[in-house]
LODOBA-136521 format. One record per residue (C-alpha): residue number from 1; residue in one letter; x, y, z. Coordinates in nm, 2 decimals, padded with zeros to 4 digits. Layout:
% LODOBA-136521
nr NUM rest A east X north Y up Z
...
//
This chain:
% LODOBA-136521
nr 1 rest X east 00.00 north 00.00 up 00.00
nr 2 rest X east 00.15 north 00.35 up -00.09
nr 3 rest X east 00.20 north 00.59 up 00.14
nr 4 rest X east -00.02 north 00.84 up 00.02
nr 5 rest X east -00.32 north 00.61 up 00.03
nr 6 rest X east -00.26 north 00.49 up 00.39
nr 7 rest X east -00.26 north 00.90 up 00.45
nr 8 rest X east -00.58 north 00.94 up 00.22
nr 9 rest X east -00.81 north 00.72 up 00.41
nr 10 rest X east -01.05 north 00.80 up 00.65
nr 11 rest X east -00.96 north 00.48 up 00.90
nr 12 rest X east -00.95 north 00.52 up 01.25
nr 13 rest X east -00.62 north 00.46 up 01.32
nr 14 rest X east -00.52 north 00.82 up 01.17
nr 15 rest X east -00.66 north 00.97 up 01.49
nr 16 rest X east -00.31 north 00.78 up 01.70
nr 17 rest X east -00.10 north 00.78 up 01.37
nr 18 rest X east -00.17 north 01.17 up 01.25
nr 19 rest X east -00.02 north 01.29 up 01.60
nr 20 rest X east 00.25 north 01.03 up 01.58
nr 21 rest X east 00.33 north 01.23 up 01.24
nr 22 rest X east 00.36 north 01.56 up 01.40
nr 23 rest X east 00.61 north 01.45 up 01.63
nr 24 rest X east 00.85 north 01.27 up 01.39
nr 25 rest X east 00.80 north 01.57 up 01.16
nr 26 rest X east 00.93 north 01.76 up 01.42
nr 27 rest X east 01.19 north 01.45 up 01.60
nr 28 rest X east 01.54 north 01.62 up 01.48
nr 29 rest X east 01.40 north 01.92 up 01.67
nr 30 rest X east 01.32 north 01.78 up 01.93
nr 31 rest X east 01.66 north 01.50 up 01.97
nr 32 rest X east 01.91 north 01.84 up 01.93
nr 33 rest X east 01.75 north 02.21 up 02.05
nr 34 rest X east 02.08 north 02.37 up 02.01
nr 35 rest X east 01.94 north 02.61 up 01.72
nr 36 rest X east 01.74 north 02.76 up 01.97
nr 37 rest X east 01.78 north 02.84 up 02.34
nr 38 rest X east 01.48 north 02.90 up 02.55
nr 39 rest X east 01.61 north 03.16 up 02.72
nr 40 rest X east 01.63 north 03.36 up 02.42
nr 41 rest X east 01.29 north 03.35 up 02.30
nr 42 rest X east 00.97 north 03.60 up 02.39
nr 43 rest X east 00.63 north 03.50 up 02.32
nr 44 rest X east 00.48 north 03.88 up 02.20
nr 45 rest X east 00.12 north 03.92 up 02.10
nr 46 rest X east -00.12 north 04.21 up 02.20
nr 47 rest X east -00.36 north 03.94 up 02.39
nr 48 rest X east -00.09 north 03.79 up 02.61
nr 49 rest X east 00.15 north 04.06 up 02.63
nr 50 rest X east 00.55 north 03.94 up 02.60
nr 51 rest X east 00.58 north 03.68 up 02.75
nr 52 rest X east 00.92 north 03.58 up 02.89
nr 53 rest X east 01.02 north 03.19 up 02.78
nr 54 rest X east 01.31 north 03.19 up 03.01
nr 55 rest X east 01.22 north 02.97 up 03.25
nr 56 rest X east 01.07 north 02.66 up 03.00
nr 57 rest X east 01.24 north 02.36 up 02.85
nr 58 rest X east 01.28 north 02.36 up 02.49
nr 59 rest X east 01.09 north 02.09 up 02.49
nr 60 rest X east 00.80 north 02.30 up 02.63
nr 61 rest X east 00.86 north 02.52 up 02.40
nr 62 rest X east 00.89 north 02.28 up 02.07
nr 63 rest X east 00.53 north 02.16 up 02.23
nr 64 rest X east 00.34 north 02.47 up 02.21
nr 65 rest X east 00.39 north 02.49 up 01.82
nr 66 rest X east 00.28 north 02.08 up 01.81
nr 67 rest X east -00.04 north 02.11 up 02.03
nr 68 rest X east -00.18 north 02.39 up 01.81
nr 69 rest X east -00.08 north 02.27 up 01.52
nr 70 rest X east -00.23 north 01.93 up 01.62
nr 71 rest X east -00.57 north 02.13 up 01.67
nr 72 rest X east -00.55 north 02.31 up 01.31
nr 73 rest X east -00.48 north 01.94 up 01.15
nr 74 rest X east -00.84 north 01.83 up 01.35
nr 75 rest X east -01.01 north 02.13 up 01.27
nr 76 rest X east -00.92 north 02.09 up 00.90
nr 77 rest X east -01.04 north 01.74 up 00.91
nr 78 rest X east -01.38 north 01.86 up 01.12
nr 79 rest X east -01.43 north 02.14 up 00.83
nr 80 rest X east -01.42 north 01.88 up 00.54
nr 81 rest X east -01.62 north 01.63 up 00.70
nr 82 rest X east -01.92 north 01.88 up 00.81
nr 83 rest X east -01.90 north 02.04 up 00.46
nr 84 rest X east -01.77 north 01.76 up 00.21
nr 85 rest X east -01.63 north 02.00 up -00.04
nr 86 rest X east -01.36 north 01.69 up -00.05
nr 87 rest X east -01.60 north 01.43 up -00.26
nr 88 rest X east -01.45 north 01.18 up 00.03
nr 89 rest X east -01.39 north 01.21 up 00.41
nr 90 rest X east -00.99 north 01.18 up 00.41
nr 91 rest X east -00.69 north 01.25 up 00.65
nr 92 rest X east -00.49 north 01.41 up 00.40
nr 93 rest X east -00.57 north 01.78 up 00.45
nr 94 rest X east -00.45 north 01.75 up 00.83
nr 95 rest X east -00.12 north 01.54 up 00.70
nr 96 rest X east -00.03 north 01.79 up 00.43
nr 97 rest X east -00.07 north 02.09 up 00.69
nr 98 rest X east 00.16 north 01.92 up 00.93
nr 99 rest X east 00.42 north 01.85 up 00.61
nr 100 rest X east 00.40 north 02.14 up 00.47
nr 101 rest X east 00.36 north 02.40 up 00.82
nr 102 rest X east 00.69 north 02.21 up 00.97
nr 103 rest X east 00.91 north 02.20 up 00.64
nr 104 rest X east 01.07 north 02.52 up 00.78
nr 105 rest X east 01.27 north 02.46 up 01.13
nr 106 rest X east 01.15 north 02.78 up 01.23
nr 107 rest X east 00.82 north 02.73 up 01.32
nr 108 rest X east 00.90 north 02.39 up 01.49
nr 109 rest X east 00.90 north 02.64 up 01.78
nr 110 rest X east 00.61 north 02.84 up 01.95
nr 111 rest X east 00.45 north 03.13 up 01.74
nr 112 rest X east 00.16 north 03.35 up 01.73
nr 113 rest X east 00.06 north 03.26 up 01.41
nr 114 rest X east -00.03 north 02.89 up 01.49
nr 115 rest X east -00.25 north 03.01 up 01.79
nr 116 rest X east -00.42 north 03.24 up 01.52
nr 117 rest X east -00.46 north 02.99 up 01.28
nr 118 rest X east -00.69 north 02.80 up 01.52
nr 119 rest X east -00.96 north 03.10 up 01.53
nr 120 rest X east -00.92 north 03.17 up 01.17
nr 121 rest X east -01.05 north 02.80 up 01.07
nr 122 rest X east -01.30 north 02.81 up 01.32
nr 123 rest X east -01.39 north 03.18 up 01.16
nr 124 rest X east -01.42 north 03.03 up 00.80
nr 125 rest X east -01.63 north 02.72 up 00.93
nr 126 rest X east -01.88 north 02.98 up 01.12
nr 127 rest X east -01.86 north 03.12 up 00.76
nr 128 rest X east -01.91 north 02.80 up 00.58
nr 129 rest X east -02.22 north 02.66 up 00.82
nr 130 rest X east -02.39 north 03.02 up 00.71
nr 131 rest X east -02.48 north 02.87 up 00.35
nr 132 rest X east -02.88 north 02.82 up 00.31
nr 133 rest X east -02.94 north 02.97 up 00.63
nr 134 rest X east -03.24 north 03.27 up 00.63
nr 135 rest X east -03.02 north 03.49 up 00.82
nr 136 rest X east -02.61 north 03.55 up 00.89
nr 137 rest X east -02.60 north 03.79 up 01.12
nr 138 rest X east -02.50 north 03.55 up 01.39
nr 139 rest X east -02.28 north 03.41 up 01.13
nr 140 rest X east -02.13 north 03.70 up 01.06
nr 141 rest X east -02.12 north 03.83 up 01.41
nr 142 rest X east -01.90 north 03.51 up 01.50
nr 143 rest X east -01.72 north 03.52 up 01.25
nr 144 rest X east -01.53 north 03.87 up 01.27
nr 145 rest X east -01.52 north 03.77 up 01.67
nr 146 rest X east -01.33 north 03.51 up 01.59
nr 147 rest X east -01.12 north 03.69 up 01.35
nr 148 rest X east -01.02 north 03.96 up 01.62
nr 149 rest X east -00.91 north 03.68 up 01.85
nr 150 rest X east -00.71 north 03.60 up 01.57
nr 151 rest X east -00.56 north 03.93 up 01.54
nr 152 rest X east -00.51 north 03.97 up 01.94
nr 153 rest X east -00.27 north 03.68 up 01.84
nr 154 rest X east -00.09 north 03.76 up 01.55
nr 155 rest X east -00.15 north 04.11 up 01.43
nr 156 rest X east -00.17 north 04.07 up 01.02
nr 157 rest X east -00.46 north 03.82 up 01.09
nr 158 rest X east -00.68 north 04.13 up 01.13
nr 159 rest X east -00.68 north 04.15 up 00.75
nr 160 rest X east -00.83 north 03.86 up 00.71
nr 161 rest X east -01.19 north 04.11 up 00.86
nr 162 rest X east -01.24 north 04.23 up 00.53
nr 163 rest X east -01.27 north 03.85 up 00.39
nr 164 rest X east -01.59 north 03.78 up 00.63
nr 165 rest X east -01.82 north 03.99 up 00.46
nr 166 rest X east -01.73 north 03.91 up 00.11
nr 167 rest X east -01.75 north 03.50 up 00.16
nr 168 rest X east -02.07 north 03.59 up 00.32
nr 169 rest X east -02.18 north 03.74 up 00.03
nr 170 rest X east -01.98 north 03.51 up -00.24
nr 171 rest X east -02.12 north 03.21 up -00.04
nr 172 rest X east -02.56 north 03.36 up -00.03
nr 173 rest X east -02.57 north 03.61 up -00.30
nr 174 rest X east -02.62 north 03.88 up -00.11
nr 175 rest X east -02.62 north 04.03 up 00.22
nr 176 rest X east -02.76 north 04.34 up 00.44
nr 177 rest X east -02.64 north 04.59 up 00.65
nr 178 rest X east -02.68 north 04.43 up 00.93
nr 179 rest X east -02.44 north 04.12 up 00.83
nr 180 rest X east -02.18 north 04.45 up 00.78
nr 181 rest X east -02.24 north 04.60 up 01.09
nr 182 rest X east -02.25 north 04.26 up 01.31
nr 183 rest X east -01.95 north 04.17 up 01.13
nr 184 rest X east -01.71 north 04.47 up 01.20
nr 185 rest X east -01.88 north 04.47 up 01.60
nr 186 rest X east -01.77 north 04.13 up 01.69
nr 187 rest X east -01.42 north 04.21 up 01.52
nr 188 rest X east -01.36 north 04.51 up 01.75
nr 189 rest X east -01.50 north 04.30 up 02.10
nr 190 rest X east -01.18 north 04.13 up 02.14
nr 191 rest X east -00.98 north 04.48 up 02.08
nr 192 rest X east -01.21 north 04.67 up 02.30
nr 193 rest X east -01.14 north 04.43 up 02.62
nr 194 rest X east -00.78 north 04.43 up 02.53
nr 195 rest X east -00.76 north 04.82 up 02.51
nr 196 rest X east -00.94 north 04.84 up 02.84
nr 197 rest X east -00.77 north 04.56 up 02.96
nr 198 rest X east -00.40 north 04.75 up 02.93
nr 199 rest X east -00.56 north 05.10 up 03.03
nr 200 rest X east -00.71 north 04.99 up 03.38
nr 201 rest X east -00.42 north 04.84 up 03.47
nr 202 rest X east -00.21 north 05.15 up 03.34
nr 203 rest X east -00.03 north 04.95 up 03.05
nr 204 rest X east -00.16 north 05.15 up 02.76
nr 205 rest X east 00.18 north 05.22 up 02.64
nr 206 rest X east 00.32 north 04.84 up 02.68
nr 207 rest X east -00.01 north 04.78 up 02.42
nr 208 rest X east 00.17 north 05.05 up 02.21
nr 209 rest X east 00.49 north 04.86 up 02.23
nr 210 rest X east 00.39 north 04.53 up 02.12
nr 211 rest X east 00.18 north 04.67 up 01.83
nr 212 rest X east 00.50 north 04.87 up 01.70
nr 213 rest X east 00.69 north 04.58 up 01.70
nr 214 rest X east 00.43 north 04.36 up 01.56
nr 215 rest X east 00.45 north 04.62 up 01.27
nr 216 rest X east 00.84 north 04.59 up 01.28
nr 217 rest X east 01.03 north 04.50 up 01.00
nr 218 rest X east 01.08 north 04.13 up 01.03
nr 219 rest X east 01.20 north 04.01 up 00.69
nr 220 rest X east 01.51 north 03.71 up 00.70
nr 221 rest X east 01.85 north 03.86 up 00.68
nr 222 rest X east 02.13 north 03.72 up 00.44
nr 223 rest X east 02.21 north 03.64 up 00.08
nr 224 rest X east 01.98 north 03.52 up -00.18
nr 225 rest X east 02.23 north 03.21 up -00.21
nr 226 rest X east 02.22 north 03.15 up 00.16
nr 227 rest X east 01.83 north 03.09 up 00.12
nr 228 rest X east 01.85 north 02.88 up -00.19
nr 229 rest X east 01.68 north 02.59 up 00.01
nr 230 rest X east 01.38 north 02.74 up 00.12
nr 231 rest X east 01.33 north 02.92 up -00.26
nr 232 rest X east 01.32 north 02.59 up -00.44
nr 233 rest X east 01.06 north 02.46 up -00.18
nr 234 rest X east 00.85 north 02.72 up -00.20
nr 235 rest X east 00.92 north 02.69 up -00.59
nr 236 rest X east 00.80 north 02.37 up -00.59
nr 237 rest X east 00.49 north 02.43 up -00.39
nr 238 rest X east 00.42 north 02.71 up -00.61
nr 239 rest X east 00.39 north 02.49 up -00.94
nr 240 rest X east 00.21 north 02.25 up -00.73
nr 241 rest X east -00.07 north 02.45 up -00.66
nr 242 rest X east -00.05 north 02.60 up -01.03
nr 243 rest X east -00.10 north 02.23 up -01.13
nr 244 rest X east -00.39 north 02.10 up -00.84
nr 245 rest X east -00.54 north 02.44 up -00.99
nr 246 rest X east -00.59 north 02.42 up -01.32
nr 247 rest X east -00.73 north 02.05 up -01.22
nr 248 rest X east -00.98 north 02.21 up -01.00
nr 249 rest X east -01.09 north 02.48 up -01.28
nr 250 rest X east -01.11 north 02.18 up -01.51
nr 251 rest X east -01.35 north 02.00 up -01.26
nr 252 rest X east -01.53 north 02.34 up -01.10
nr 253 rest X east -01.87 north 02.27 up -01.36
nr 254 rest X east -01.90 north 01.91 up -01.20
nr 255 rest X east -01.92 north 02.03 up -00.83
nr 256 rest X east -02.20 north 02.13 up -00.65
nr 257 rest X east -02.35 north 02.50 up -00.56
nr 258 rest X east -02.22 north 02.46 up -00.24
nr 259 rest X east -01.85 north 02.32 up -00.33
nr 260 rest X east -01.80 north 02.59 up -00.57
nr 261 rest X east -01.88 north 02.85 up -00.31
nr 262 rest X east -01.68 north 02.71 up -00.06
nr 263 rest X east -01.37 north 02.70 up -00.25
nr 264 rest X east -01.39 north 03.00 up -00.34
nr 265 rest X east -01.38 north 03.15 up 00.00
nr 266 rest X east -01.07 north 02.95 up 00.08
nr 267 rest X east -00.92 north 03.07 up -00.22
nr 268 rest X east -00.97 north 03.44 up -00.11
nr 269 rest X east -00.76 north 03.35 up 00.25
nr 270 rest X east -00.52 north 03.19 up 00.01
nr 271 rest X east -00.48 north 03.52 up -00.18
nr 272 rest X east -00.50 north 03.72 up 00.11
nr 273 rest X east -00.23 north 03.51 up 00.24
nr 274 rest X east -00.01 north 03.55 up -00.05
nr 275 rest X east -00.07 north 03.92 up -00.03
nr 276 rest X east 00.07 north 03.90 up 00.36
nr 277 rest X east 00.38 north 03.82 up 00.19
nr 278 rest X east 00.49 north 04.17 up 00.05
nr 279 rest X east 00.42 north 04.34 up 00.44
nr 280 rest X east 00.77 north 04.43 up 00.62
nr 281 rest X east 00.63 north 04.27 up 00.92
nr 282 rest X east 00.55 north 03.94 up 00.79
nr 283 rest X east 00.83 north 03.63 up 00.74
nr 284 rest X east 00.86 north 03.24 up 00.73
nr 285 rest X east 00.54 north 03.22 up 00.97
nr 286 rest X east 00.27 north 03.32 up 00.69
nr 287 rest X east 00.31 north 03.02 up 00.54
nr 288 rest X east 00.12 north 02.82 up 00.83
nr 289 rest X east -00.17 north 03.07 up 00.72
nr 290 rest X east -00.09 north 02.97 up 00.38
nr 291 rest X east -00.10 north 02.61 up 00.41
nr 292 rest X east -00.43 north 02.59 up 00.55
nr 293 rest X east -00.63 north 02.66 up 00.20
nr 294 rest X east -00.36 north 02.50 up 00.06
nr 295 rest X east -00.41 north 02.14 up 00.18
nr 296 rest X east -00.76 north 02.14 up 00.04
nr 297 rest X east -00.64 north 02.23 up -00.26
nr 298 rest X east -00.37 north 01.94 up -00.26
nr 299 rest X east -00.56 north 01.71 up -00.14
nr 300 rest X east -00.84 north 01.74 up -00.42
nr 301 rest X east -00.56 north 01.70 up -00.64
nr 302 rest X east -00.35 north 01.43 up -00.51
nr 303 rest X east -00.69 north 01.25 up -00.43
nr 304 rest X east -00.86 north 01.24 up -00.78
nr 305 rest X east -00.62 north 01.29 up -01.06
nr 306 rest X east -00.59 north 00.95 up -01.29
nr 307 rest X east -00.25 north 01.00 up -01.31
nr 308 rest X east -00.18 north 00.79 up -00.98
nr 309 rest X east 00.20 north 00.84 up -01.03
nr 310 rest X east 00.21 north 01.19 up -01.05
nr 311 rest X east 00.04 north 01.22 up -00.71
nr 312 rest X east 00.26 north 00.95 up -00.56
nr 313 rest X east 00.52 north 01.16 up -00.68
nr 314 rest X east 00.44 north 01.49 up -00.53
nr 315 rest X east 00.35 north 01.39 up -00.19
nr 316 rest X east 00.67 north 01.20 up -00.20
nr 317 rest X east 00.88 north 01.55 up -00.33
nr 318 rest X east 00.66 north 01.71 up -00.02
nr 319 rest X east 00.76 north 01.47 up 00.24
nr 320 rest X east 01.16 north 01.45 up 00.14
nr 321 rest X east 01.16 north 01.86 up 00.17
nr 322 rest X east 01.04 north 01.85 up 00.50
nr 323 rest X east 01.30 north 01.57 up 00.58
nr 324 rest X east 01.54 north 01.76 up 00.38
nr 325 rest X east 01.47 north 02.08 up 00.59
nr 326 rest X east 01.50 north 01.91 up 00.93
nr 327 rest X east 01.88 north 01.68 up 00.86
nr 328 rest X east 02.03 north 01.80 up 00.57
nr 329 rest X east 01.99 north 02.18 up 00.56
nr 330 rest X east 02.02 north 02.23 up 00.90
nr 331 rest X east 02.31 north 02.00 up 00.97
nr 332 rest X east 02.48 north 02.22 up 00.68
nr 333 rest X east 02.40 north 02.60 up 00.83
nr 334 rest X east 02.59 north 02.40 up 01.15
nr 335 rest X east 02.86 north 02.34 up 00.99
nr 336 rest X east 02.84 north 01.97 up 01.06
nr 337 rest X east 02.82 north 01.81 up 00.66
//
């Protein structure tokens, strides 16, 4: 049995193997911490504050980027079987997010994007569960809650506000004032309690301080040649989803209503995503945000073209990458091959 089909079905053994995954995914990180000392490490968001790391294990640390992302690989699975725009219940979007998320060593470690991640999904599936309903305003209202929380995380996630309305709209035809209003009031809750939050307690300018640097530029340092890795990965996952994309055009007649709707709402967080990209404050951590539309896609692809070999072939390129990423490249920027 291939590899991809043991990761494709919906058996119950994925619930123990899928976690079991994660870890070895993330095993070299966890054998040999020495690219990253505890000590040295602040947990910054405007929700929690900074939050000084000094006194936990790297393992602690290493865990608190696998127990989120753990949650995002359920939730993706809980999204596709409520809403079957997959035409089978499968495993495969919560494997690919794990392959793809912990490719890059960096965010083997604890991050506010992966905390954000979590209320975004649960943001598009309040989204998603709106479709044939008489009215969204609860929907809605939810929706850009949960989409603040996200932001309280990890700033740039409070883009992703403008997206609620419009898959509202893309996903019932149209939509009131009311659905706008309820939309951009649950979004500003979360903000509201945190502002009053750090003014009662007289640290209104510690607020200011962790939104400046959450602004701060934040793009890698180094030469083009030192990053060559990392650009023929994302090379690769770029022609990738060129490929599963055309494939899903080609297909998009044969779905129904619903399926069309819902894809395109994931494919508006996918652009929205990409469009993070080009923001001085944004680096190597979008792409958990990215992979979450991202492993639908894939997995529509590597689950239904007739070309069996060709999907065989690309989940194998995706899985050596993230092995490549963990022993090879990072053995080599140590100086030890």
């Amino acid at each position: 049995m291939s590899l991809l089909r043991i990761f494709r079905t919906n058996n119950g053994y994925n619930f123990i193997l899928l976690p079991i995954v994660g870890a070895l995914l993330l095993l070299k990180t966890f054998l040999d911490t020495k690219g990253l000392n505890a000590g040295n490490l602040t947990f910054t968001s405007p929700i929690t504050g900074t939050l000084d790391l000094s006194g936990m294990s790297n393992f602690g640390v290493i865990m608190l980027a696998y127990i989120p992302a753990i949650i995002i690989s359920f939730l993706l699975l809980d999204i596709n079987a409520r809403f079957s725009f997959i035409r089978e219940r499968t495993f495969l979007p919560s494997y690919l997010f794990l392959i793809l998320a912990f490719t890059q060593p960096i965010l083997h470690f604890i991050h506010p994007v992966y905390f954000s991640g979590i209320f975004l999904l649960l943001a598009i599936r309040v989204i998603f569960s709106s479709f044939e309903k008489k009215k969204a305003i609860a929907n809605a209202f939810n929706a850009g809650l949960l989409t603040g929380l996200a932001g309280l995380f990890y700033l740039s996630s409070s883009l992703y506000i403008v997206l609620v309305p419009i898959s509202l709209f893309a996903l019932r035809g149209k939509i009131g004032w009311r659905e706008y209003f309820t939309t951009f009031f649950g979004f500003l809750i979360p903000w509201i309690y945190t502002f009053s939050s750090y003014f009662i307690f007289g640290d209104i300018t510690k607020l200011i301080d962790i939104l400046a640097h959450s602004v701060s530029y934040n793009k890698p340092t180094g030469t083009i040649i030192e990053y060559i890795p990392e650009i023929v990965f994302f090379s690769v996952v770029f022609i990738i989803t060129i490929i599963a994309s055309f494939y899903i055009l080609n297909q998009y007649d044969e779905n129904k209503i619903s399926t069309r709707r819902y894809n395109k709402i994931l494919f508006f967080y996918f652009a929205t995503s990409l469009i993070f990209t080009i923001l001085p404050q944004v680096s190597f951590e979008v792409f958990v945000l990215i992979s979450i539309p991202l492993t639908y896609l894939f997995s529509n692809y590597l689950s239904f073209m007739k070309r069996r070999f060709w999907a065989e072939f690309f989940f194998a390129i995706l899985i050596l990458f993230s092995i490549m990423f963990q022993f090879v490249v990072e053995w080599m920027r140590q100086g030890q091959l």
